[in-house]
C-alpha positions in Angstrom: 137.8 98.3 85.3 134.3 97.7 82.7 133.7 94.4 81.6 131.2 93.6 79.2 127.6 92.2 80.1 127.2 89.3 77.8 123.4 89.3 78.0 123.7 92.9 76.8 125.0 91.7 73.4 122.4 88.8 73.2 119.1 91.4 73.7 120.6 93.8 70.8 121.3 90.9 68.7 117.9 89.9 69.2 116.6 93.3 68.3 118.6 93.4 65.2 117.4 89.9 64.2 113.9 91.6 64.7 114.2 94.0 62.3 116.3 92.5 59.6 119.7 94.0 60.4 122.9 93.0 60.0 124.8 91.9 63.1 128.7 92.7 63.3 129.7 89.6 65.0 133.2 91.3 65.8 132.4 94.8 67.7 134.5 97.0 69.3 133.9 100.3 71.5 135.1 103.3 71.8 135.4 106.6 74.3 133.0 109.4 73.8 134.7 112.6 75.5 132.4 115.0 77.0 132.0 117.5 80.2 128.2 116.8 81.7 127.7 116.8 85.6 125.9 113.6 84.9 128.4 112.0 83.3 131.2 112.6 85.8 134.4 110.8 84.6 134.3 112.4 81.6 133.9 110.0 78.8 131.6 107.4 77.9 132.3 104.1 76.9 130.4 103.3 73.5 130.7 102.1 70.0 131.6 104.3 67.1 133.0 102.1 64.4 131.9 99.0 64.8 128.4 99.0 66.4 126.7 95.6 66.9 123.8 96.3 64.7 123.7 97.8 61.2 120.8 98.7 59.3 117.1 97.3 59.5 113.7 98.7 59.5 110.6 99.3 61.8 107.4 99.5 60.4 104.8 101.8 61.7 101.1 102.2 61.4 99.6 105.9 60.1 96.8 107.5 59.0 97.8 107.0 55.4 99.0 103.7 55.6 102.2 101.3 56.3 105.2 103.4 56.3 108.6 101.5 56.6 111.2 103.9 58.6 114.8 102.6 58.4 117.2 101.5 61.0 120.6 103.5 61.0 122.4 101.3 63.5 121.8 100.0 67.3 124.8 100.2 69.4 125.6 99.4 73.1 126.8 101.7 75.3 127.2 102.6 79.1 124.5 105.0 80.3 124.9 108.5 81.8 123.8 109.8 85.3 120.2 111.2 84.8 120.0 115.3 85.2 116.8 116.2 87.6 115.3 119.6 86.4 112.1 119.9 88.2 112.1 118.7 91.5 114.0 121.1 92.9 113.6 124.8 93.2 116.2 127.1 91.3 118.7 124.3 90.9 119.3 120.9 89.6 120.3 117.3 90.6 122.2 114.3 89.4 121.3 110.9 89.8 124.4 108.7 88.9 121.9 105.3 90.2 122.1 103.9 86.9 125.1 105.2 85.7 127.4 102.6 83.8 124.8 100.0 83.3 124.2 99.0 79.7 121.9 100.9 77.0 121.1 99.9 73.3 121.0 103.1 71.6 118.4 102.7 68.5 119.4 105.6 65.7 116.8 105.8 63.1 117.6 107.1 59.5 115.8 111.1 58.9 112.7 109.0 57.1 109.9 110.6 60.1 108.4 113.4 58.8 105.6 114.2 61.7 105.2 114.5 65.3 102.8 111.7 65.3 104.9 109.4 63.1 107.2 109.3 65.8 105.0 108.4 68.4 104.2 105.5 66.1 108.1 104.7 65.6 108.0 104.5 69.3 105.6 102.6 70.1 106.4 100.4 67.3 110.1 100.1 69.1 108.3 99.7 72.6 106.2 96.6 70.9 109.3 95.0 70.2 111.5 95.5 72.5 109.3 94.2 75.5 108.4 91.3 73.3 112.1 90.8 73.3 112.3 91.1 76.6 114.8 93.4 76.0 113.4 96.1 78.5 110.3 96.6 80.6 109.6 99.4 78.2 108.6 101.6 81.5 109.1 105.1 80.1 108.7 107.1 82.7 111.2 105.0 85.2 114.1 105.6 82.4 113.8 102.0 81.0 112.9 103.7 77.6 113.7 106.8 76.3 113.6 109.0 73.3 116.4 111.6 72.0 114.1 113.8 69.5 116.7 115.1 66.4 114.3 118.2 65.0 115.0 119.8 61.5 112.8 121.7 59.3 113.1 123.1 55.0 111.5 125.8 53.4 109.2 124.5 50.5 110.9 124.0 48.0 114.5 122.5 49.2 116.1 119.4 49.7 118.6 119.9 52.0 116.8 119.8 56.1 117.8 122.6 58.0 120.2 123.1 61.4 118.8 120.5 63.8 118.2 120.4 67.5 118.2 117.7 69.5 115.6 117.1 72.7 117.0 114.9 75.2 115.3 112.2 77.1 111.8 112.5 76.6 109.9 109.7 78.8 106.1 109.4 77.2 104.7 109.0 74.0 102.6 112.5 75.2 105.5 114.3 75.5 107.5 113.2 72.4 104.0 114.4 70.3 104.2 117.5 72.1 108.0 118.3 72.4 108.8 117.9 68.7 105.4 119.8 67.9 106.3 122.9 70.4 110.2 122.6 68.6 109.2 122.7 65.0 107.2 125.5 65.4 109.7 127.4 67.3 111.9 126.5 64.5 109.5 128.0 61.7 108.9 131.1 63.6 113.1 131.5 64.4 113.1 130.7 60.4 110.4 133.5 59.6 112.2 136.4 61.8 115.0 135.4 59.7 117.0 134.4 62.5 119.2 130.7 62.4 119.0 127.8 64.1 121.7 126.9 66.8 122.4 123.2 66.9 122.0 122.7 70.2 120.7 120.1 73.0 117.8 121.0 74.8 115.3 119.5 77.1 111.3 119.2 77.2 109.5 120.9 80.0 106.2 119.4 80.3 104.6 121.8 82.9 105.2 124.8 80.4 105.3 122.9 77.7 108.3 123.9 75.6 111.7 123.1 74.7 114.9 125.7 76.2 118.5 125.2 75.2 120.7 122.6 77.4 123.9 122.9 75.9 125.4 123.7 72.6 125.9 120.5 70.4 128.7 118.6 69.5 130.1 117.8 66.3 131.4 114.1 66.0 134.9 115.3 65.7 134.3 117.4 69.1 133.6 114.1 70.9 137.0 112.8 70.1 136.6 109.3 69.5 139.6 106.7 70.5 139.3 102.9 70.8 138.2 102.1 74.9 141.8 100.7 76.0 140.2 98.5 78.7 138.1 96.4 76.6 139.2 94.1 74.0 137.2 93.1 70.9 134.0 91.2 71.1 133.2 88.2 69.2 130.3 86.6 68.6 130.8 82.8 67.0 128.8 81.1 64.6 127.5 78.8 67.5 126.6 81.4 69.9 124.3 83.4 66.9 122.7 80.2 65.9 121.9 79.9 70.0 120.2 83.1 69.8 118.1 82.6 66.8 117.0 78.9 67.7 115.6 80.8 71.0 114.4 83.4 69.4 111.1 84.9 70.9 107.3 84.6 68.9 106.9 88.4 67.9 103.6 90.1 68.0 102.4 89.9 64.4 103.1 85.5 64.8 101.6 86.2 67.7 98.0 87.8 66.0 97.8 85.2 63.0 98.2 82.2 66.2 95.3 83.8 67.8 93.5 83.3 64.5 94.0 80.4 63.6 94.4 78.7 66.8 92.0 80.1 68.6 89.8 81.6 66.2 90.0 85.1 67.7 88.3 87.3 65.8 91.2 89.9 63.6 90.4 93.0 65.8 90.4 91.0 68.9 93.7 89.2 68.1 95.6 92.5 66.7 94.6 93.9 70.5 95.8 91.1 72.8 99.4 91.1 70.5 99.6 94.6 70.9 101.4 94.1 74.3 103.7 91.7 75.8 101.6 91.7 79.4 98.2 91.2 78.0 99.4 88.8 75.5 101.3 86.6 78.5 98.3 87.3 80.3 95.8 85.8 78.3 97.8 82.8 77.0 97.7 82.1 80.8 94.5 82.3 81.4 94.0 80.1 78.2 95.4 76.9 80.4 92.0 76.7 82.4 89.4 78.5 80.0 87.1 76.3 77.2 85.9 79.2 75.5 88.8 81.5 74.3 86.3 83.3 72.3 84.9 84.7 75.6 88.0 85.6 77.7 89.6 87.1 74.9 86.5 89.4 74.2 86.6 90.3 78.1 90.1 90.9 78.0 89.6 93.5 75.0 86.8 95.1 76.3 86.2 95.3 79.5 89.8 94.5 81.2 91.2 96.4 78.8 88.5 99.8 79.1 89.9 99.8 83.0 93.3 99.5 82.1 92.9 102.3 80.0 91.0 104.4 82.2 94.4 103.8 84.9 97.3 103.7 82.3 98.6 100.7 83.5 99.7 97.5 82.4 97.5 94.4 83.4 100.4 93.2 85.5 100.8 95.7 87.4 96.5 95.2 88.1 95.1 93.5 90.8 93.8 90.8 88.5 94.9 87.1 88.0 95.0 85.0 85.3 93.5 82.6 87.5 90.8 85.1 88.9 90.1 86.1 85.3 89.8 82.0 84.2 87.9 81.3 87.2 85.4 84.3 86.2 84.9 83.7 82.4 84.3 79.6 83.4 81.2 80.8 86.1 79.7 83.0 82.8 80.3 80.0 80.4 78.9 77.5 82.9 75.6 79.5 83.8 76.8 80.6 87.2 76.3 84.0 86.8 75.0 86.5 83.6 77.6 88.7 81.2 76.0 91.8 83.2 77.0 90.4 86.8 80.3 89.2 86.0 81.3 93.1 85.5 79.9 93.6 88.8 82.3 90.8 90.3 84.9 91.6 87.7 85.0 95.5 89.4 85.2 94.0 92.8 88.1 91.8 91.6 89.6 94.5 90.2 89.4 96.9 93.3 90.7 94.1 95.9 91.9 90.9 93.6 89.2 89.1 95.5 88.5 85.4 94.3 85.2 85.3 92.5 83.3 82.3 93.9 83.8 84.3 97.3 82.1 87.3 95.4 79.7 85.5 94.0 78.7 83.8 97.3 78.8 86.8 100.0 76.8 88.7 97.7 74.7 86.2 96.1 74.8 86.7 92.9 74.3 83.8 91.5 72.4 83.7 88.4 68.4 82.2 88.7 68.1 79.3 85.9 65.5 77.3 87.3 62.5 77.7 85.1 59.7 77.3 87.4 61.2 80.2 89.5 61.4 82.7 86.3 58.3 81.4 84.9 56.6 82.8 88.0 58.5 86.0 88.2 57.7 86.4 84.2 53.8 86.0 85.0 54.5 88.7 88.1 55.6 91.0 85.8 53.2 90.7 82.5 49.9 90.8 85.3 51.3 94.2 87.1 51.6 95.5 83.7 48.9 94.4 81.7 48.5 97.5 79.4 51.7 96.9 77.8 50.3 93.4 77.3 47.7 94.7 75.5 49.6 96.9 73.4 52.8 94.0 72.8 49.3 92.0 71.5 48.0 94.7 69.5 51.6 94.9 67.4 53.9 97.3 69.5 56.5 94.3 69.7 58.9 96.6 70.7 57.9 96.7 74.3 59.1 93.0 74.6 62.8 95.0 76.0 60.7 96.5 78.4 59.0 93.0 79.7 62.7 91.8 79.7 64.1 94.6 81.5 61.2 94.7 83.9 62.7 90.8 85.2 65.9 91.5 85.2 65.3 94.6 87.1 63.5 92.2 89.7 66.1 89.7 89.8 68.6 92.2 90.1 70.1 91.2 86.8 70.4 87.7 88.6 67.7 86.3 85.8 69.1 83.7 83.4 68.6 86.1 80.2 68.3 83.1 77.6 65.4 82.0 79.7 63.5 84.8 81.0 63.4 85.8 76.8 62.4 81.9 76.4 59.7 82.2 78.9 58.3 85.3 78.3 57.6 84.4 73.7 55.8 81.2 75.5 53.7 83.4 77.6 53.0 86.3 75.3 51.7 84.1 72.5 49.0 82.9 74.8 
């Protein structure tokens, strides 16, 4: 017999609370009849007339500007088997592993007019719902997914066309290029003068296009009934108060924190909010740091240019909030120069080694004593005495070249404040 998963409710009451819905505090579900291999019992338990959450909206960055896409409704349902395509040769595969555990189904009103609006409405929803903590937001494990509805008009009419819908599409890539590949095939079916089937169909990524699944329903087809072995769930007063008093800081609180808490600069601090890891990550790493400034301009540039480069999430790195505090504290305290610590930072990053042990087996410890750099400066400005002569003569430009001409014999080692120190004493003599 089902039973409902009470921590279910609480995450899609959280996301409707996100996004200014309304939340049905009595909900019911409902049987979805359908023939699928994955879905092998034949129905599907869901919610039909009374879903949990009603309306709301998601707003989404483009190139023109904020647009506001609205909410439909988010209801709970049980999830299907998942239908394996590729993997094997001439046939398919069902995967029932996550069949009957709960999914939030987000519908969105027909407000997305482009291919890349919709990877902004999805990564708008990933923002929130792993700030939620509603999901991991891993797409390609299944722990977010995106049904694509496609429809197209002629110039000229109001009413969209026949749409087609593209199941399960598992990166923000692929929904850019699914819904790209099916709207044209839709305008060229359009300019043969041929229709458009509603029908379910599925991406394939290595030939990038679309091909039919199955025909698709109408609601009526479905035939919806009332699920007989679940009884109507209420959500009291005291229990929606609960979930608002807990409810999580969202990333936008999160940006305008960073500002005025920490004094992030606005780029820095709309970076470090854009994702749930990075932010935890940081606000970590803020326990043992004195200046935020600096680990938060490491985190979004050079921590965040190899996280890029891997497409990965910085917990799933070999780095450490404590590694990473450790690291920004030897820059701050003169232990090592900005240019070294991305030499220990790459080792860090390779092996998660601590770095004070880096630091130490390689020596790399930055030179600061004066009377050691004073006599490498002197080195330097006597084996190249015609550039002396020229720096003298007005070509102050080649001070750089007297700079980089220490650090390249201190291996970058050189305290960089003091060798520049140093050297305006000695070329003014």
């Amino acid at each position: 017999m089902p039973s409902v998963n009470k921590e279910a409710f609480y995450k899609a009451i959280r996301f409707g609370l996100a996004i200014g819905a309304e939340i049905n505090q009595t909900s019911i579900f409902d049987r979805k009849n359908y023939f699928y291999p994955d879905l092998p019992k034949g129905y599907q338990i869901t919610q039909m007339d009374l879903p949990i959450v009603l309306g709301g909206s998601v707003e989404i960055k483009t190139k023109e500007g904020t647009k506001i896409i609205n909410v439909t409704r988010a209801h709970l349902e049980e999830d299907a088997g998942k239908s394996i395509h590729d993997e094997f040769d001439g046939c398919s595969a069902i995967d029932l592993n996550r069949a009957g555990t709960p999914l939030l189904e987000i519908v969105s009103e027909p407000e997305i007019s482009s291919a890349k609006e919709a990877v902004a409405y999805m990564k708008a929803l990933h923002q929130l719902v792993t700030f939620l903590d509603i999901s991991d937001g891993k797409m390609s494990q299944g722990s977010l997914r995106c049904d694509a509805n496609v429809s197209i008009k002629k110039k000229g009419e109001a009413k969209l066309g026949t749409r087609t819908e593209i199941k399960n599409i598992n990166s923000f890539k692929f929904i850019e290029k699914a819904i790209n590949f099916e709207i044209n095939r839709q305008i060229k079916e359009l300019e043969n003068a041929n229709s458009i089937t509603q029908e379910t169909r599925l991406y394939d990524s290595i030939k990038d296009e679309t091909r039919p699944m199955r025909s698709k329903e109408f609601a009526n087809d479905y035939r919806y009934f009332p699920e007989p072995d679940l009884l109507p769930v209420v959500i009291s007063d005291k229990e929606l108060n609960k979930i608002k008093e807990t409810f999580p800081e969202l990333p936008k609180e999160k940006l305008n924190r960073y500002v005025d808490e920490y004094k992030i600069p606005d780029n820095d601090a709309k970076i470090l909010s854009s994702s749930k890891s990075l932010a935890d990550f940081f606000e970590v790493s803020l326990e043992n740091v004195e200046d935020k400034g600096l680990l938060a301009k490491f985190l979004v540039g050079d921590i965040s240019s190899l996280l890029n480069k891997e497409l990965i999430e910085i917990n799933e790195s070999n780095l450490t909030p404590e590694n990473i505090s450790k690291l920004i504290n030897l820059i701050s305290d003169g232990t090592i120069s900005g240019k070294i610590a991305k030499v220990v930072l790459d080792k860090t990053w390779k092996k998660g080694s601590k770095p004070e042990e880096i630091i130490e087996k390689e020596g790399l410890t930055q030179i600061s004593d004066d009377k050691e750099i004073k006599k490498i400066n002197e080195q330097i400005l006597k084996e190249n005495s015609n550039q002396v002569e020229a720096y003298l003569a007005g070509k102050e430009k080649l001070f750089g070249f007297f700079v980089g001409q220490v650090m390249k014999l201190t291996q970058g080692k050189a305290n960089p404040k003091t060798v520049n120190s140093i050297l305006k004493e000695k070329l003014k003599k």
